[in-house]
C-alpha positions in Angstrom: 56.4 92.7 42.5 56.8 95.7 44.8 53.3 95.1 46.7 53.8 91.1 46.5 57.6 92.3 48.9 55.9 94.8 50.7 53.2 92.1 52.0 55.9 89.6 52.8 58.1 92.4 54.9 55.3 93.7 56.2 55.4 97.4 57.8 58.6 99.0 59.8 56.5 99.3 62.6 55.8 95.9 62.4 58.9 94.2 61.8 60.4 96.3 64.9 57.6 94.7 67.2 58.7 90.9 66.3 62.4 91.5 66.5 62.0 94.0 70.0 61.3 90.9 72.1 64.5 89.0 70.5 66.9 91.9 70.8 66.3 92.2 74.7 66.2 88.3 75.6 69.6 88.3 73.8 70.6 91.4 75.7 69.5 90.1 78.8 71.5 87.4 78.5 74.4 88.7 77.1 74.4 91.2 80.5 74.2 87.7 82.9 76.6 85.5 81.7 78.8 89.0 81.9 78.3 89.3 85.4 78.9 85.9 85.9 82.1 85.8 85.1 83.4 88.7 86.8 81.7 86.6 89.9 83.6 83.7 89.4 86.8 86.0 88.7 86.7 87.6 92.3 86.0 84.4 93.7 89.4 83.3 92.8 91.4 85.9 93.5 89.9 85.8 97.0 91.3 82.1 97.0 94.1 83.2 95.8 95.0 86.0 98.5 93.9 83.6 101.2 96.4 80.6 100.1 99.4 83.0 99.9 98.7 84.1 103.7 98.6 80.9 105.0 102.0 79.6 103.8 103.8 82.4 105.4 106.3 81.9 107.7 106.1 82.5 111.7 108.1 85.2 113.7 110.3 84.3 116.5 109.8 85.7 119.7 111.0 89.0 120.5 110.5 92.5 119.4 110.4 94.0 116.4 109.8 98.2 115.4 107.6 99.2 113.5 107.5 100.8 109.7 103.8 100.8 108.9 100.8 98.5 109.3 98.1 98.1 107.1 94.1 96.6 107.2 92.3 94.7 104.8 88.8 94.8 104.9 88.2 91.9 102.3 89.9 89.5 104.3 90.6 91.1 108.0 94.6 90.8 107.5 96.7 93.1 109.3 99.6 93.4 107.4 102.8 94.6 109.3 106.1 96.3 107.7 108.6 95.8 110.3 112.1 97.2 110.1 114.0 94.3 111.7 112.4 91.6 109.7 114.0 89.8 106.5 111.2 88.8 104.8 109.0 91.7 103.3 105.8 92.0 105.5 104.5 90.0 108.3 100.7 88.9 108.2 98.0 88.2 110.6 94.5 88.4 111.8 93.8 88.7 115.2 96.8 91.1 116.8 96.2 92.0 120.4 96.4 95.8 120.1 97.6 98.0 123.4 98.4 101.1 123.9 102.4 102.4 124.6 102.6 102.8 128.3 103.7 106.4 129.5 106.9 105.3 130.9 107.8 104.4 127.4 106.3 107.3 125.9 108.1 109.3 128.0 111.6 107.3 126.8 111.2 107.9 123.6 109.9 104.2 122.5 108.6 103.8 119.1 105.4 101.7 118.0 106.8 97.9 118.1 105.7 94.0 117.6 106.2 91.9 120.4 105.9 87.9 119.4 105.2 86.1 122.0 104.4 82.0 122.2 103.4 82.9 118.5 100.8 85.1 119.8 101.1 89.1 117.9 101.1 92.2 120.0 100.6 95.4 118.8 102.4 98.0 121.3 101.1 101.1 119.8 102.1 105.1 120.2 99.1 107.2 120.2 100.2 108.7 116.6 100.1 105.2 114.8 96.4 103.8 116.9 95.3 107.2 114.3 96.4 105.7 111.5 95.0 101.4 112.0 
């Protein structure tokens, strides 16, 4: 009985060389539907970030100071924290960026928005053009 279960096993060696090729094709594609879904799950965030920028609400004309102003790589938003503004942050993503002239430097003027025809610009000190 022993040798007759033997036969039908057959050796450890062999029995790991007709399971080795099963193990790593279930492996292999246990690893790409993974990755596939963490794909798909960045995809739709990225939707998801893009739709909430566009249903922002536009700035009236006029000028606005400065708290902070972020970048975002991902999506090339400029995100703007401005301290006379209601809602919480101001987006875009093409600001025209200039520099503070020295007559307001020299004044004491501050980094500040100016909205203009619906077109953003950036009136920057030389302490915040550091930090964008």
């Amino acid at each position: 009985m022993k040798n007759s279960l033997a036969a039908a096993m057959g050796t450890p060696r062999r029995t790991f060389r007709q399971f080795t090729p099963v193990l790593l094709s279930v492996a292999l594609c246990w690893t790409t539907l993974a990755c596939q879904d963490s794909t798909n799950y960045s995809q739709s965030v990225g939707q998801q970030n893009t739709n909430t920028v566009s249903s922002q609400t536009r700035l009236t004309d006029g000028k606005y100071p400065l708290q902070q102003v972020t970048y975002n790589d991902a999506n090339g938003q400029y995100t703007l924290f401005l301290m006379n503004y209601t809602g919480a942050a101001y987006s875009t993503t093409n600001p025209q960026m200039i520099p503070l002239t020295p007559e307001e430097l020299n004044s004491g003027e501050q980094s500040y928005l100016k909205m203009q025809n619906n077109q953003a610009v950036l009136h920057l000190s030389p302490e915040f053009q550091d930090f964008i």
